[in-house]
C-alpha positions as a Markdown table, in Angstrom:
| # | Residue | x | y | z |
|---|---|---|---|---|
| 1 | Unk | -47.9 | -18.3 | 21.4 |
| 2 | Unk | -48.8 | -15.1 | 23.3 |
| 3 | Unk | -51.8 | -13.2 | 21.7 |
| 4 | Unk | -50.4 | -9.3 | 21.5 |
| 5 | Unk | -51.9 | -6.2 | 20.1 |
| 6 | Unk | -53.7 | -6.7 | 16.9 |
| 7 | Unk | -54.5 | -10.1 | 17.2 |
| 8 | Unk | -56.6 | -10.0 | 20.9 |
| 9 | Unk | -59.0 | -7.9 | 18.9 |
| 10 | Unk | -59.4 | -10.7 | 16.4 |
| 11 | Unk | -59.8 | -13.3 | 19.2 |
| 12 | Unk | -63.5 | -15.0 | 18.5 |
| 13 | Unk | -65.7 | -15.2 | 21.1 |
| 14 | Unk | -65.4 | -19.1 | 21.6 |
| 15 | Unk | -62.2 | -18.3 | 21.5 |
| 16 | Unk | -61.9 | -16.1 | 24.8 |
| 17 | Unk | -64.9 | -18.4 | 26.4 |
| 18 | Unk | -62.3 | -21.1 | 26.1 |
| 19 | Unk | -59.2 | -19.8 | 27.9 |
| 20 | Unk | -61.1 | -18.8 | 30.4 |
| 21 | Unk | -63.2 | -21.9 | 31.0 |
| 22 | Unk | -59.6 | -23.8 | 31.1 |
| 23 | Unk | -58.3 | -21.9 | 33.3 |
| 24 | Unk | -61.0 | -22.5 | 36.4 |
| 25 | Unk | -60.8 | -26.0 | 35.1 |
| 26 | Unk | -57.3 | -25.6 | 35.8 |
| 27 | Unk | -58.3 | -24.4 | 39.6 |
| 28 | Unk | -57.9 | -20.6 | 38.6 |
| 29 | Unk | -61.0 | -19.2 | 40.5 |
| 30 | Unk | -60.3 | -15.5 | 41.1 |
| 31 | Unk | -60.5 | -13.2 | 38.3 |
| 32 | Unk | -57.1 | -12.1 | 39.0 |
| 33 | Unk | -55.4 | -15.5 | 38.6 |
| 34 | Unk | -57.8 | -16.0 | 36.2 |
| 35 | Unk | -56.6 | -13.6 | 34.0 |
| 36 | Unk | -53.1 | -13.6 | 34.8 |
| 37 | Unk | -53.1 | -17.3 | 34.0 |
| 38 | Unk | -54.2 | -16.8 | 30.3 |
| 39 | Unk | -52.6 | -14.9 | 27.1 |
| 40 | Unk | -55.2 | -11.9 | 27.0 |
| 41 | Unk | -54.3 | -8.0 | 28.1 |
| 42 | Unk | -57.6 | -6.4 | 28.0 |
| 43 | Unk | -58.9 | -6.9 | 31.8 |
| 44 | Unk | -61.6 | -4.4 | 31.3 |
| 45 | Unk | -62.8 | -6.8 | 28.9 |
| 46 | Unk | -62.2 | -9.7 | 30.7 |
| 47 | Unk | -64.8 | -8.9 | 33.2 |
| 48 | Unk | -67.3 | -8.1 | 30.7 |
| 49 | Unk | -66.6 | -11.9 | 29.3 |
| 50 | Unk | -67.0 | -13.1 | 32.9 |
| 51 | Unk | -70.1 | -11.1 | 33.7 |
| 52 | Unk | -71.1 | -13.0 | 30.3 |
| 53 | Unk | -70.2 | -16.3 | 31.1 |
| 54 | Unk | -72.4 | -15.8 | 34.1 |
| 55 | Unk | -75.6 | -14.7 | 32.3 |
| 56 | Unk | -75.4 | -17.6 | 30.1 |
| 57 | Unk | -75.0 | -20.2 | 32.5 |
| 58 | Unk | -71.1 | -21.4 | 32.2 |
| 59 | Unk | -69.5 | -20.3 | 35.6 |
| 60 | Unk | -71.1 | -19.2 | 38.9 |
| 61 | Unk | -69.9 | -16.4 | 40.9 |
| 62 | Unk | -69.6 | -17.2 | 45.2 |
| 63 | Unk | -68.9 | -15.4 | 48.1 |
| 64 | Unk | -70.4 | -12.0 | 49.2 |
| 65 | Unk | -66.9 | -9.8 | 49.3 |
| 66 | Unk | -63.9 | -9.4 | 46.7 |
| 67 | Unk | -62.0 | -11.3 | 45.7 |
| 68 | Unk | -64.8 | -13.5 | 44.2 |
| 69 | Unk | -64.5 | -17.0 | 43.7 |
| 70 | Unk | -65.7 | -18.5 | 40.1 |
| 71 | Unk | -66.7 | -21.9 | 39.5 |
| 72 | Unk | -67.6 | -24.1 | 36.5 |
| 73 | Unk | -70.8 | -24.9 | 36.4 |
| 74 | Unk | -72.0 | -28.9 | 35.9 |
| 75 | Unk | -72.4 | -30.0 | 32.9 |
| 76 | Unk | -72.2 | -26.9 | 30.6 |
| 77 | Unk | -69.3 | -25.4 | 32.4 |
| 78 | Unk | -67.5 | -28.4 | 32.2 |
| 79 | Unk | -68.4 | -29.6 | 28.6 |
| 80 | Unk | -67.3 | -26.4 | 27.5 |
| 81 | Unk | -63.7 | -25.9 | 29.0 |
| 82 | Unk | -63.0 | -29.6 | 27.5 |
| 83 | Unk | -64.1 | -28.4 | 24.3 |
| 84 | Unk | -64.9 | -24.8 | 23.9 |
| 85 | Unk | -66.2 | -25.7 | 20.3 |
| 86 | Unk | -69.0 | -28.0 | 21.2 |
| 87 | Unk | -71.8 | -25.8 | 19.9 |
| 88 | Unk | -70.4 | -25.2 | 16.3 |
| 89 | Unk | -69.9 | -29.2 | 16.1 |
| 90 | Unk | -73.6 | -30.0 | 17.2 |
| 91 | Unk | -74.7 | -27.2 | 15.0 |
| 92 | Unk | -73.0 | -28.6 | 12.0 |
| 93 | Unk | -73.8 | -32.0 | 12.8 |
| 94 | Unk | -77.5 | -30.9 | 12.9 |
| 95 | Unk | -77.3 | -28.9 | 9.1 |
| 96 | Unk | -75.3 | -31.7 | 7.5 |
| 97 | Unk | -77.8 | -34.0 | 8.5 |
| 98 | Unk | -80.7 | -31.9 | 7.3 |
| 99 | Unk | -79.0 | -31.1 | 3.9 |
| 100 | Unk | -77.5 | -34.7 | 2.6 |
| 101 | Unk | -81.2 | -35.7 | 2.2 |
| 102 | Unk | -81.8 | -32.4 | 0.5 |
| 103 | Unk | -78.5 | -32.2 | -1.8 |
| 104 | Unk | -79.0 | -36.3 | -2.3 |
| 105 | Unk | -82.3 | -35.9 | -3.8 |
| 106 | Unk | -81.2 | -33.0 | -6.4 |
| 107 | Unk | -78.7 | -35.1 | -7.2 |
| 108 | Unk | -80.9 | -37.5 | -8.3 |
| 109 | Unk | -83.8 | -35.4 | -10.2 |
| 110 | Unk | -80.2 | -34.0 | -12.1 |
| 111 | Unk | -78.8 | -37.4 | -13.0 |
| 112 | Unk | -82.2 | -38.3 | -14.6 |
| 113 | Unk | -83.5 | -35.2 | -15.9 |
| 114 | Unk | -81.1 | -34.5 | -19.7 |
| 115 | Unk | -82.4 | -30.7 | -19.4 |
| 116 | Unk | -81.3 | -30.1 | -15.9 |
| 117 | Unk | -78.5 | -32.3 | -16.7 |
| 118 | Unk | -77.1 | -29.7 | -19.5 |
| 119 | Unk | -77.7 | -26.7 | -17.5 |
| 120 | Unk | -75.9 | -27.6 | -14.4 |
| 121 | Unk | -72.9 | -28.9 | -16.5 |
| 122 | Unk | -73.4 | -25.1 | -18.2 |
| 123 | Unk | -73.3 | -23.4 | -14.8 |
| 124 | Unk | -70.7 | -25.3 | -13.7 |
| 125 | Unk | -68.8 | -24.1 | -16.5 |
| 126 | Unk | -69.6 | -20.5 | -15.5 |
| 127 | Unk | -68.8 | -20.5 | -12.2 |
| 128 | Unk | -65.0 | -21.8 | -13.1 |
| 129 | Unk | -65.1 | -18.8 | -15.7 |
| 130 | Unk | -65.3 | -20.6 | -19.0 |
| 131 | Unk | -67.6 | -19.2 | -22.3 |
| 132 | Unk | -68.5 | -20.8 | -24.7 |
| 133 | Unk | -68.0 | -19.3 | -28.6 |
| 134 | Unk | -64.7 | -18.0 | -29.5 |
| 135 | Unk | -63.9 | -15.7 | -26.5 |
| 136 | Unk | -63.3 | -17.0 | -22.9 |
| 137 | Unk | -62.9 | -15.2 | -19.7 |
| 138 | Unk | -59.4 | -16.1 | -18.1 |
| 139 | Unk | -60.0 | -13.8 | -14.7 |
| 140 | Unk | -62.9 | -13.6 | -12.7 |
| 141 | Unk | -64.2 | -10.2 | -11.4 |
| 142 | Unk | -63.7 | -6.6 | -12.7 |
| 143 | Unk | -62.6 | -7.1 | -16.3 |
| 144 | Unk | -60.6 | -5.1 | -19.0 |
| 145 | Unk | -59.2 | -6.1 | -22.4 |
| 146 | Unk | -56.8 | -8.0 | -20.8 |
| 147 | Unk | -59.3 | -10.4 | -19.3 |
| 148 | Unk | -60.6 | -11.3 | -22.6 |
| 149 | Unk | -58.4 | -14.4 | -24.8 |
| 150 | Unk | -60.0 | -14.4 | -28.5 |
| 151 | Unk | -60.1 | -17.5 | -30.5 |
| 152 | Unk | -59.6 | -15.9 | -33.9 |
| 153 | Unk | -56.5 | -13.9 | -32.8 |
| 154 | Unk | -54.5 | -14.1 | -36.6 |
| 155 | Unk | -51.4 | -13.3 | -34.6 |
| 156 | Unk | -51.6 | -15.6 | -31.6 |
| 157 | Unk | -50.7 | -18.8 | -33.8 |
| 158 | Unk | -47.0 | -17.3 | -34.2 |
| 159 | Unk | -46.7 | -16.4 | -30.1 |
| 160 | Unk | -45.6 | -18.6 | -27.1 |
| 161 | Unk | -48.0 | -19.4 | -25.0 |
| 162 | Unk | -49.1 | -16.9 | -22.6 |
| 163 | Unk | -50.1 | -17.7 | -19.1 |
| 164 | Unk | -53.9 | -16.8 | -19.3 |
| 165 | Unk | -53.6 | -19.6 | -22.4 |
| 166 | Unk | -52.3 | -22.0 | -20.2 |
| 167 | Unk | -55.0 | -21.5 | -17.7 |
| 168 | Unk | -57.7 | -21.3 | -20.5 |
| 169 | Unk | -56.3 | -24.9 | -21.8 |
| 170 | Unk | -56.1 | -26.1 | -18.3 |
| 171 | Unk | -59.7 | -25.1 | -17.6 |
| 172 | Unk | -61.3 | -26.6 | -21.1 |
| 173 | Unk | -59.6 | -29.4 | -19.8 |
| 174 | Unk | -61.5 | -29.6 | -16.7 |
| 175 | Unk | -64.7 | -28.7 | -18.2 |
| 176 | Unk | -64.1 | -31.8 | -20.7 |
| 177 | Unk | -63.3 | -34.1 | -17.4 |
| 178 | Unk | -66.5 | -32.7 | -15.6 |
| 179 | Unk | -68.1 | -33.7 | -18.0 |
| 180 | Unk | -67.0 | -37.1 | -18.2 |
| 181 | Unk | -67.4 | -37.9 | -14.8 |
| 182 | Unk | -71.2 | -36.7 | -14.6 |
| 183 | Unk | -71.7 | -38.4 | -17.5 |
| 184 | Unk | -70.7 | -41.8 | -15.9 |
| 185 | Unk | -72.4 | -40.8 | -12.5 |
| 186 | Unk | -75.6 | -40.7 | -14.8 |
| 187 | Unk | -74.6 | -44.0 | -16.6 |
| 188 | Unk | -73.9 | -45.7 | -13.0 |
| 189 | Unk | -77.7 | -44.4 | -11.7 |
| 190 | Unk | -79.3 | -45.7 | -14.8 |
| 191 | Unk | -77.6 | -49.2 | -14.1 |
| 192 | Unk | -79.4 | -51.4 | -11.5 |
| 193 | Unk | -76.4 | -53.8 | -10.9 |
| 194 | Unk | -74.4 | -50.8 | -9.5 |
| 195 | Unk | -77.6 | -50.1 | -7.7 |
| 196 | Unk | -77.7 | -53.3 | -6.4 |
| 197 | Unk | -73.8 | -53.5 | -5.3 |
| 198 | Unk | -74.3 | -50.4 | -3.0 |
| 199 | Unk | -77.2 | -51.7 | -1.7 |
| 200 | Unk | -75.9 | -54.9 | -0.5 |
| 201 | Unk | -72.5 | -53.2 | 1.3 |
| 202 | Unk | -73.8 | -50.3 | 2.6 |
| 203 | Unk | -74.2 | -50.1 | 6.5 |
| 204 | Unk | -77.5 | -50.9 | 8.3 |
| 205 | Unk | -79.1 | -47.9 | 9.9 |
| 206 | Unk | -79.8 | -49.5 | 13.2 |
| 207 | Unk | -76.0 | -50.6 | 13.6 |
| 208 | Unk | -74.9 | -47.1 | 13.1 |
| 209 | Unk | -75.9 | -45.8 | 16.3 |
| 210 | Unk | -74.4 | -48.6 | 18.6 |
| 211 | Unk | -71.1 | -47.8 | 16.2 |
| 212 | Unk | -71.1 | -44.2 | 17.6 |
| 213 | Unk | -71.6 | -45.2 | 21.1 |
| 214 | Unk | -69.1 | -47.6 | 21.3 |
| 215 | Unk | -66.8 | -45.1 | 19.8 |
| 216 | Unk | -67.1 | -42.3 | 22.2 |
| 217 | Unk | -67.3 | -44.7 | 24.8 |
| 218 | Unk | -63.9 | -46.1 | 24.0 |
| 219 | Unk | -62.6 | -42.3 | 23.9 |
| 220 | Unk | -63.7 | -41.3 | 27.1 |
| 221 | Unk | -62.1 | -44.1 | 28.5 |
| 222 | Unk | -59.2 | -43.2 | 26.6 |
| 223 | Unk | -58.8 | -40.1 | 28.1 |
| 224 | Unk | -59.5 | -40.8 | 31.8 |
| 225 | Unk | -56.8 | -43.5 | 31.5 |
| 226 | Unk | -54.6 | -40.8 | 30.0 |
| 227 | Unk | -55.8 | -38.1 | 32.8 |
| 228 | Unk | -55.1 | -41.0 | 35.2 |
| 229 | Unk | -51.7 | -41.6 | 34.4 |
| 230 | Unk | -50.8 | -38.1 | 34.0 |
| 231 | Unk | -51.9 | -37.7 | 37.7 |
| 232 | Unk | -49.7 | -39.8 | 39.2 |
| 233 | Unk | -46.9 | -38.6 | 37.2 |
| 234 | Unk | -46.8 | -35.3 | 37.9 |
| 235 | Unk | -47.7 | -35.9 | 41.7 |
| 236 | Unk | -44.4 | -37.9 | 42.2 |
| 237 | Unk | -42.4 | -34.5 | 40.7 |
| 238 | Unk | -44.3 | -32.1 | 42.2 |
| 239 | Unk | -44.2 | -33.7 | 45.8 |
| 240 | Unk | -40.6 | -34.5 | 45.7 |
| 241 | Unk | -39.9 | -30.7 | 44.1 |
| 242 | Unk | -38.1 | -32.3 | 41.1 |
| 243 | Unk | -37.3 | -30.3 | 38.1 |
| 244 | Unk | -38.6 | -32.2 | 34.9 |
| 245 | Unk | -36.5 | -34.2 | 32.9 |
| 246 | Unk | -37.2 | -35.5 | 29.1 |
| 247 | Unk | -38.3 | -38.6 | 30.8 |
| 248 | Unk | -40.9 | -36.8 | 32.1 |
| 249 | Unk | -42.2 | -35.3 | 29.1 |
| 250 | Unk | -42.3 | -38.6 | 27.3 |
| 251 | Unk | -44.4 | -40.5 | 30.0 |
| 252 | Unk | -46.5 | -37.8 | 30.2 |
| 253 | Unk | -47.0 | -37.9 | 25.9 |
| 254 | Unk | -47.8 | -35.7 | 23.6 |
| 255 | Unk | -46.2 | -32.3 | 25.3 |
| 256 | Unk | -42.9 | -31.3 | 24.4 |
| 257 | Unk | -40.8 | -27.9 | 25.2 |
| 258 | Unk | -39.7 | -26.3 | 22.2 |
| 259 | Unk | -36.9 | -23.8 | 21.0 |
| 260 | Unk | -38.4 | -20.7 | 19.1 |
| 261 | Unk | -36.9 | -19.7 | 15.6 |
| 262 | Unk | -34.7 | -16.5 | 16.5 |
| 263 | Unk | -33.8 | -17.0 | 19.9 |
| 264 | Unk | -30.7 | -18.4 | 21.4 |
| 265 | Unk | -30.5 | -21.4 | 23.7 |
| 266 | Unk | -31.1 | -20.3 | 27.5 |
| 267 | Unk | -32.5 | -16.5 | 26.8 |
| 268 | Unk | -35.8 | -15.4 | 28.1 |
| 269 | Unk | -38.5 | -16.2 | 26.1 |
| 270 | Unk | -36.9 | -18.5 | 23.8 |
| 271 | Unk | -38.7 | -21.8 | 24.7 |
| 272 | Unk | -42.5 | -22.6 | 25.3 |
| 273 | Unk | -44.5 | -26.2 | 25.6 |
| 274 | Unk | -46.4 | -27.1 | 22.8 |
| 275 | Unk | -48.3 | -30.1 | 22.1 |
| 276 | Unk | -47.2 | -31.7 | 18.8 |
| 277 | Unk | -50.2 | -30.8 | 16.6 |
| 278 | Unk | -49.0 | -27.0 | 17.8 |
| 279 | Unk | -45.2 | -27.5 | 17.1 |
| 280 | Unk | -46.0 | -29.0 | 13.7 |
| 281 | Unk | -48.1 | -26.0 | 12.6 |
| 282 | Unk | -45.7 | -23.4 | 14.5 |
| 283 | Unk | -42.8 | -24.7 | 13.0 |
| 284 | Unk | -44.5 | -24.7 | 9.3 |
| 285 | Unk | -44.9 | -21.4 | 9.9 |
| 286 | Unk | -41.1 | -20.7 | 11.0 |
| 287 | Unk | -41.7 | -19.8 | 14.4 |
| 288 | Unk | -40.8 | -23.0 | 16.1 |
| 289 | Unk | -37.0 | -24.7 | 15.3 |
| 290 | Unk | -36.7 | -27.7 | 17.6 |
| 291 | Unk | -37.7 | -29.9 | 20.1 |
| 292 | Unk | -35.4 | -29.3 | 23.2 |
| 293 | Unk | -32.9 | -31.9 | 24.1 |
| 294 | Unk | -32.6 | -34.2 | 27.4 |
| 295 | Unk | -29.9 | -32.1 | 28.6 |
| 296 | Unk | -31.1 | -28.7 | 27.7 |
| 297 | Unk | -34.5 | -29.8 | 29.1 |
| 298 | Unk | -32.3 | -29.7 | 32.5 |
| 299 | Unk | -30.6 | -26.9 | 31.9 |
| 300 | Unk | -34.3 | -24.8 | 31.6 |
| 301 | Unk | -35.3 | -26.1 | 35.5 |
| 302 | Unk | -39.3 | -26.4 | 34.4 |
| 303 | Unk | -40.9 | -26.7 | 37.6 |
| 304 | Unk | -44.5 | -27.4 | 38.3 |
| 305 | Unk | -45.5 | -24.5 | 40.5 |
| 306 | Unk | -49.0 | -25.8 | 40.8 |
| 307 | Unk | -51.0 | -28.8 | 40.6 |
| 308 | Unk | -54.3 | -29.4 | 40.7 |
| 309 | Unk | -57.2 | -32.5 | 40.3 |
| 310 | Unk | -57.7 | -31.6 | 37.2 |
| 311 | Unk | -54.3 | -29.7 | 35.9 |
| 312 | Unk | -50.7 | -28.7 | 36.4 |
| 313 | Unk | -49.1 | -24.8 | 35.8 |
| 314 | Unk | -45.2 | -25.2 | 34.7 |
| 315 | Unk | -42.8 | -22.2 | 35.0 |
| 316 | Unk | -39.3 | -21.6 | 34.1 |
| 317 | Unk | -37.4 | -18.1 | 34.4 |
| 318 | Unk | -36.6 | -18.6 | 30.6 |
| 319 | Unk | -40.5 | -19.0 | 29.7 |
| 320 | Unk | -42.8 | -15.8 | 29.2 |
| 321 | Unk | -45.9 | -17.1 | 31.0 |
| 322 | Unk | -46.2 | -20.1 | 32.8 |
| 323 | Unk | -48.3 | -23.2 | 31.0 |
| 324 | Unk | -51.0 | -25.0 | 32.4 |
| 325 | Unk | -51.2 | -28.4 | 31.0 |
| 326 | Unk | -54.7 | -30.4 | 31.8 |
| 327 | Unk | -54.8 | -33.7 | 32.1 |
| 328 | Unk | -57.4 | -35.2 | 30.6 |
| 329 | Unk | -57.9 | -32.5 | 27.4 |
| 330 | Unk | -59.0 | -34.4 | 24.4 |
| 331 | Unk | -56.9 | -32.3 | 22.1 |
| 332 | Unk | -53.9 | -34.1 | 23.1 |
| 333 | Unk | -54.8 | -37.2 | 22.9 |
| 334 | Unk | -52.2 | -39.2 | 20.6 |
C-alpha cells in the first residue's frame, strides 16, 4: 500500500527509520534512490530523518561531494533494518520481567488477605460500571437520566426488556462469575496439593535459557537457508532476463502478486506484491480481491530490475512503485 496525504503525517518514527534502513539494506545508498525507493513524499523531511539516523549511530554518510553515499552501520544499522522494532521488544521484555514478580506477589497478599480480597472484587465491579443498591450505571462516562436503570421501577415489570437491561443482566452476570473464579483461585492457593502439582511440572530455571538459545539459533538458521535459496533463485531469472512466472513466486514462498479490489485486470495500478500476512489483512479490509493467476502472472511481465546481496527491486508497467523484496527478512518467514 502507498502511504498518501494524511497518513505520512501519522507515519511513527520507527516506522520511517524502517523504510529507510530497508532500503540501503536493499543497496539503495543515495538519498535520491533512497527515497525514490520507499512510499514517503515529504523529501524535505526525509533528509531531516537521515541527518537523524546519522546522529544516532544507524547509517554513516561517505564521500566528500554530492551525491553522498549512505551505509548501514554494523551491528545497529543492520539489527535495525531486519527489525525496525527491536527497541520496543527489548523494552517490553525488560518491564514484563520487572512487573510479573511485582503483579505475582499482589496476587498473592490478595488471595490470602479476605479484606483486600472484598475490595478488589468491589473495584472490579466498579471499573465494569456496576453499583450495588437498587440503581446501576449501564454507561460509563458523562451521565444523564438515561444512564440510570432503577430497581424499583413499578412500571418496568410490564415492559420488554430494554437494551441497557440486557447489558445490566449481562454484567451482574459477570460480576457473579468473577466472583466465582477468584473465589476458587483463593481455594486453589490455600490447597497445598495444587501447590505441590505446579511445583513438580513447572520448568527449571536453568533449562530456560538453553531453551531460548536453541530457539533463536534454529531461526537464524532458518532464515539464512531461506535468504540462501532465495539467492539463487532470483540470480537464475535475473541473469537470463526472464520475466517471473507463478513458479517463481512459489519457490521463492511466502510472496504473492495480488489483484486490488476496484481495479480491472491489466490497468495501472491494479496489482502489488504482498506477503501473505499483508494480503490476509488487506483483503479483510476490502482492498485486496485475489491472488493473481499463473497466466495473468505472465501477462503482468514482473521483471527484477535489480538485484542485490542482500535484496531484489521488481517492476511491472502495471505496478505504481516498484517492490523490493529482501531475502532473508524475518517477517516472511512461513
Amino acid at each position: 500500500m502507498n502511504l498518501k496525504g494524511d497518513k505520512i503525517k501519522k507515519m511513527k518514527d520507527r516506522q520511517l527509520k524502517g523504510i529507510i534502513l530497508k532500503s540501503i539494506l536493499a543497496e539503495n545508498h543515495t538519498s535520491r534512490t533512497i527515497f525514490d525507493s520507499i512510499p514517503y513524499e515529504n523529501y524535505a523531511s526525509f533528509k531531516v530523518e537521515l541527518v537523524n539516523l546519522r546522529k544516532r549511530g544507524y547509517i554513516v554518510k561517505k564521500g566528500e561531494k554530492q551525491p553522498f553515499r549512505y551505509e548501514l552501520t554494523s551491528p545497529k544499522g543492520i539489527e535495525h533494518a531486519n527489525n525496525p522494532n527491536i527497541n520496543k521488544e527489548r523494552f517490553d521484555d525488560l518491564v514484563m520481567r520487572q512487573i510479573k514478580p511485582l503483579a505475582l506477589e499482589m496476587a498473592n497478599k490478595i488471595l490470602n488477605d479476605n479484606e483486600l480480597f472484598n475490595q478488589a472484587v468491589d473495584n472490579k465491579i466498579h471499573s465494569k460500571g456496576l453499583v450495588e443498591g437498587g440503581i446501576t450505571v449501564v454507561q460509563e462516562g458523562d451521565s444523564n437520566p438515561s444512564d440510570f436503570v432503577s430497581g424499583n421501577d413499578e412500571n418496568s415489570e410490564n415492559q420488554d426488556e430494554s437494551e441497557d437491561i440486557k447489558k445490566l443482566k449481562k454484567r451482574l452476570a459477570e460480576k457473579d462469575e468473577m466472583i466465582s473464579d477468584l473465589k476458587c483461585d483463593l481455594k486453589n492457593k490455600e490447597n497445598p496439593v495444587v501447590t505441590m502439582q505446579i511445583r513438580q511440572i513447572s520448568v527449571p530455571v536453568n533449562n530456560q535459557p538453553k531453551q531460548k538459545s536453541s530457539q533463536k539459533s534454529e531461526s537464524k538458521n532458518k532464515q539464512r537457508e531461506l535468504a540462501e535459496s532465495r539467492y539463487k533463485l532470483c540470480k537464475h531469472f535475473y541473469e537470463n532476463k526472464l520475466y517471473l512466472t507463478g513458479d517463481f513466486f512459489r519457490k521463492y514462498l511466502n510472496m504473492s502478486p495480488v489483484l486490488l479490489s476496484g481495479k480491472m485486470l491489466l490497468n495501472k495500478g491494479s496489482v502489488e506484491i504482498l506477503n501473505h500476512a499483508e494480503f490476509k489483512r488487506e483483503q479483510e479490509r476490502k482492498h485486496a480481491k485475489a491472488l493473481l493467476k499463473d497466466e495473468d502472472i505472465l501477462k503482468y511481465k514482473f521483471k527484477i530490475a535489480k538485484m542485490g546481496k542482500n535484496s531484489i527491486t521488481v517492476e511491472s508497467d502495471k505496478m505504481l512503485k516498484p517492490k523490493v523484496m529482501i531475502f532473508g527478512d524475518a517477517s516472511l518467514l512461513i
